[in-house]
C-alpha positions as CSV (number, residue, x, y, z in Angstrom):
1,X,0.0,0.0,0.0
2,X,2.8,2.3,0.9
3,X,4.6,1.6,-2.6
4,X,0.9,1.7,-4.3
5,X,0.2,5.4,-3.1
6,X,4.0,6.0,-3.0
7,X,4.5,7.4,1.3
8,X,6.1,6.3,3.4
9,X,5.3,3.3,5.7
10,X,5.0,5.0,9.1
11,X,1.7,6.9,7.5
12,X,0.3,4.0,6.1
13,X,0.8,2.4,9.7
14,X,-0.2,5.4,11.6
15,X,-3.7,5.2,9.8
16,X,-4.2,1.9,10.3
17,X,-3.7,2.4,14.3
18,X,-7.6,2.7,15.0
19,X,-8.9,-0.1,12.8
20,X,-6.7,-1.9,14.5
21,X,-7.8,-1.3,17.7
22,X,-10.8,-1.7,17.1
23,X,-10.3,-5.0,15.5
24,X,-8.2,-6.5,18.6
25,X,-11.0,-4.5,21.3
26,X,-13.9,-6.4,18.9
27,X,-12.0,-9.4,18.9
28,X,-10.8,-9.1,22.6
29,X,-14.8,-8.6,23.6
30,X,-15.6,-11.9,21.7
31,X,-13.1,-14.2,23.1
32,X,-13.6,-12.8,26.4
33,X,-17.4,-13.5,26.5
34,X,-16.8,-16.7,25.0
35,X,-14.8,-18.2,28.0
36,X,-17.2,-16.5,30.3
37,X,-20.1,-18.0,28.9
38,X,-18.5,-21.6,28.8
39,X,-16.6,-21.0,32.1
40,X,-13.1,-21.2,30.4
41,X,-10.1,-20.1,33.0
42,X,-6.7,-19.0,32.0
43,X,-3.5,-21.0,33.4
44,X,-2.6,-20.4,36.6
45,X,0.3,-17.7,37.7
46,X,2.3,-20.8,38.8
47,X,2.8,-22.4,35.1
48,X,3.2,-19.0,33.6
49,X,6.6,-19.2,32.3
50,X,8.9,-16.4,33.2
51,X,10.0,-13.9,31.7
52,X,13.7,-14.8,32.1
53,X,13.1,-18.1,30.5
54,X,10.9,-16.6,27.5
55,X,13.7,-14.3,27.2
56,X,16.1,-16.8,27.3
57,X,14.0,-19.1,24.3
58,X,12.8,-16.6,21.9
59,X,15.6,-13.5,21.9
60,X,16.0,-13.8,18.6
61,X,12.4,-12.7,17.8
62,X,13.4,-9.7,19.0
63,X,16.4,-8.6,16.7
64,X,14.3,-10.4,13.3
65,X,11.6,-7.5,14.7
66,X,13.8,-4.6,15.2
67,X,14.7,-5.7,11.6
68,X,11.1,-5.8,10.3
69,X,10.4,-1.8,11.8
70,X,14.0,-0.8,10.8
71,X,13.2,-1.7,7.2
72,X,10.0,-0.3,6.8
73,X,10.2,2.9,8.4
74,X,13.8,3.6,8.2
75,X,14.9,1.7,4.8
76,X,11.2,1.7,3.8
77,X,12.1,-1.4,1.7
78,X,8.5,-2.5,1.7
79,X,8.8,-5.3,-0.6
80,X,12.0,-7.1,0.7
81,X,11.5,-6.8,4.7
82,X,9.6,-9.6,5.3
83,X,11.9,-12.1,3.6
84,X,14.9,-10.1,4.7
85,X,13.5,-10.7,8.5
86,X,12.2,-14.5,8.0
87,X,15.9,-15.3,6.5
88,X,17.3,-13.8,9.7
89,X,14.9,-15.8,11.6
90,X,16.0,-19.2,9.9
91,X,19.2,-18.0,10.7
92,X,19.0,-17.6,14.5
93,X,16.6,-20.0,14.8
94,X,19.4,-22.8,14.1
95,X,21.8,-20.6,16.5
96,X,19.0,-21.3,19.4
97,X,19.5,-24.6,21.3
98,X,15.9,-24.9,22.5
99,X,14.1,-24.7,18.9
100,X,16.8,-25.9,16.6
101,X,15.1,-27.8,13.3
102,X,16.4,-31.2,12.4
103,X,16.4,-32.6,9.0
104,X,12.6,-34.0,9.8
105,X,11.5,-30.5,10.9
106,X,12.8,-28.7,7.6
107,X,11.0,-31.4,5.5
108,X,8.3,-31.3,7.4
109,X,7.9,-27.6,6.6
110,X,8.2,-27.9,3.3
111,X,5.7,-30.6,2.6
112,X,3.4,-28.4,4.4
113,X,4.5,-25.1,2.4
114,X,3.8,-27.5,-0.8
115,X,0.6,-28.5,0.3
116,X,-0.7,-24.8,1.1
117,X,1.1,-23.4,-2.3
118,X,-1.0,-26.1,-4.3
119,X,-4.4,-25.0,-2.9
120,X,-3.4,-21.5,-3.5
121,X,-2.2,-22.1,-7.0
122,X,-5.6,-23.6,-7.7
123,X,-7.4,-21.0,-5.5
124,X,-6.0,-18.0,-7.7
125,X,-5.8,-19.8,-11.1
126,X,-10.0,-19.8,-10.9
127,X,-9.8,-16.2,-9.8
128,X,-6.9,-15.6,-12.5
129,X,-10.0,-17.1,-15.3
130,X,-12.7,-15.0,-13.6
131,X,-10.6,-11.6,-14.1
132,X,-9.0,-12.7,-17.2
133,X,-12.9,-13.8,-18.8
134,X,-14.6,-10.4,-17.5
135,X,-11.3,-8.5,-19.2
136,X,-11.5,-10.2,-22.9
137,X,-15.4,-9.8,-22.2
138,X,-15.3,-6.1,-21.2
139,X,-17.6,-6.7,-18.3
140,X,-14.9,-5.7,-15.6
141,X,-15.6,-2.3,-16.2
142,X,-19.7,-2.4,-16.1
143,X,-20.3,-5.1,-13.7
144,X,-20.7,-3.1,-10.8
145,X,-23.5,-1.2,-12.5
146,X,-25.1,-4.1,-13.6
147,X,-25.6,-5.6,-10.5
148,X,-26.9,-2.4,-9.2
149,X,-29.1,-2.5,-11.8
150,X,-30.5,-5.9,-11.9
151,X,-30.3,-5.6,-7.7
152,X,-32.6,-2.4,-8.5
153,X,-30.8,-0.4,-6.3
154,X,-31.7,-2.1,-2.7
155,X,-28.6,-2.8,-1.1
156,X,-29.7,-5.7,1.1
157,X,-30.4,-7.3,-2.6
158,X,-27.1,-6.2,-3.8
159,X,-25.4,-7.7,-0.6
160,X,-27.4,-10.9,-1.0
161,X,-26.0,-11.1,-4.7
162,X,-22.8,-10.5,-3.7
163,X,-22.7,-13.6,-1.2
């Protein structure tokens, strides 16, 4: 988005502050009335782990972050930060004793990441047809009017049709 409207990062993020609030207070409010209307408890103080040990096991997250936000609003290398900070990740993530991958763990990952790129292949090579037929057929430019249209301007219609 920041690339799209060409500004910088931090105002694309400072907009997006209150959604996001919002979103995490809405979803907050749901979880929370969830667990108290099936009387789900959180875990008690005494298996908390500390914050010495979760220090301890994941300080690496914190460096692959400050290299996230130093990229984007510094840099403002949109494009390349996330696979510059998942590299680093790999990276330290080997360096860590308690999370180190074994040869199972890698190809475990990848058969997964194989599995989820097929569906998504298939996923946007129907949508790829859709766009592509509405393009050759010059509909992509009119079909919002003509569901308004057939819809007859009633917008709990045109939300129904556009289920």
């Amino acid at each position: 988005m920041a690339m799209f409207l060409d500004i910088p990062y931090s105002a694309v993020a400072l907009a997006a502050v209150i959604p996001s609030i919002l979103y995490f207070l809405g979803l907050f409010i749901q979880i929370d009335a969830y667990a108290a209307r099936h009387d789900i408890k959180g875990l008690p103080a005494i298996e908390l782990p500390s914050l010495k040990q979760t220090l301890k096991e994941g300080w690496y997250f914190i460096f692959v972050f400050a290299l996230l936000v130093w990229m984007l609003l510094i840099m403002q290398r949109e494009a390349v930060a996330p696979f510059y900070a998942t590299a680093l990740l790999l990276v330290l993530n080997q360096l860590s004793k308690h999370n180190r991958w074994g040869w199972k763990d890698v190809s475990d990952t990848l058969s997964s990441a194989a599995k989820l790129f097929a569906e998504l292949i298939a996923i946007l090579a129907g949508v790829g047809m859709l766009v592509g037929a509405l393009s050759m057929t010059g509909l992509s430019g009119t079909i919002a009017n003509d569901f308004i249209n057939i819809a007859g301007g009633s917008v709990p219609l045109l939300l129904i049709m556009g289920r």
